[in-house]
N, C-alpha and C positions, 0 to 999 in steps of 0.2 A: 504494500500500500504506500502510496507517496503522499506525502503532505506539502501545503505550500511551506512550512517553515522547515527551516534549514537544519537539520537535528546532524549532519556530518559531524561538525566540529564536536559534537558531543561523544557522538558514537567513537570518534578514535581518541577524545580524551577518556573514555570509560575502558577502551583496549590498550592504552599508553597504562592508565594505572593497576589496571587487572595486572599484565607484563610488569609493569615496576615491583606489585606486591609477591607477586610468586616468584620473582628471580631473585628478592629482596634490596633492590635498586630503594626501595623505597624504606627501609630501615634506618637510616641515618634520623627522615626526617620525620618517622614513627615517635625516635627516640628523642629528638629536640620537641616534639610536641607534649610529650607526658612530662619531663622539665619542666614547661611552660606551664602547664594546666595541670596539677596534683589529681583532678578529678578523672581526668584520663588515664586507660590502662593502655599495655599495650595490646590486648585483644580488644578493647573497645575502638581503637583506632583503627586495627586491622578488618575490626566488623563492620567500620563505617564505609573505609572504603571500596570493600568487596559488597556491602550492600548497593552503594553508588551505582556500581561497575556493573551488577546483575539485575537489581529491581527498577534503579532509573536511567542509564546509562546505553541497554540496550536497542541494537534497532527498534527490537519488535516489543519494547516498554517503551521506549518514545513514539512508536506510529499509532499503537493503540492510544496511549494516552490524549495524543494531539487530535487522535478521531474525531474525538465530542468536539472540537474547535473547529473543525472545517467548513462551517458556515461564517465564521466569522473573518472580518477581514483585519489585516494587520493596521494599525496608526501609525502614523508618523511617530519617528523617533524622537520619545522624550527622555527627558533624564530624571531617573526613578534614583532617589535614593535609599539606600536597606543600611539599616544599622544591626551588626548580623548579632548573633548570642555565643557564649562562649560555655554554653552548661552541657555540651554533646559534641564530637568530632564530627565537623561539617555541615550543624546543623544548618546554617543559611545559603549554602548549597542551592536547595529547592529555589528558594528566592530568586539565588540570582538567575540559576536558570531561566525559573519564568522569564524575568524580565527581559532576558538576552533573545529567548526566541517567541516573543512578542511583539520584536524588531527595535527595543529601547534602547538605550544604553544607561547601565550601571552605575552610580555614584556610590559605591559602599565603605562604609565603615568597620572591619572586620573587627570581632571583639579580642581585647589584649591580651584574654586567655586562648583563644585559637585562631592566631594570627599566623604559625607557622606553615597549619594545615591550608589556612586561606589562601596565604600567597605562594 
């Protein structure tokens, strides 16, 4: 199924970090994030981003998803700001998604306890 929005850039950042976590490319910054945030484990990080990477990240979790939208049409790009939370690894994630493939552009504020995972 295609949609009018653009889900590529997702779909291979969901397969860039799937690859980063099973070869453990992605260890280093596992480990500066539980540092940062005491509330993070290192399984809770690992479960965020394999949740990412399989529940919303996939083609056929972003085609389905985007289905219910396909009457709707895109707006002009505005500038959405998100002031993200820092109580869960990646939780404004969702957020930005939304905002990026509803053709906006993003002004966010990642929270200073999961600033590593953000950027």
């Amino acid at each position: 199924m295609e949609t009018k929005y653009d889900i590529k850039p997702f779909v291979e950042l969901g397969e860039r970090l799937s690859r980063g976590l099973s070869e453990g490319r992605l260890d280093e910054v596992i480990a500066r994030s539980t540092q940062q945030n005491a509330w993070f484990t290192d399984a809770s990080v690992r479960m965020a981003i394999g949740a990412l990477c399989s529940d919303m990240l996939s083609p056929k979790a972003l085609e389905d998803w985007l289905l219910a939208y396909a009457g709707h049409t895109l707006s002009a790009g505005k500038k959405v700001g998100i002031v993200m939370a820092g109580n869960l690894p990646l939780v404004g994630f969702a957020d930005l998604m939304c905002v990026l493939l509803a053709g906006h552009r993003a002004w966010i504020k990642p929270s200073s306890k999961d600033r590593v995972l953000t950027e």
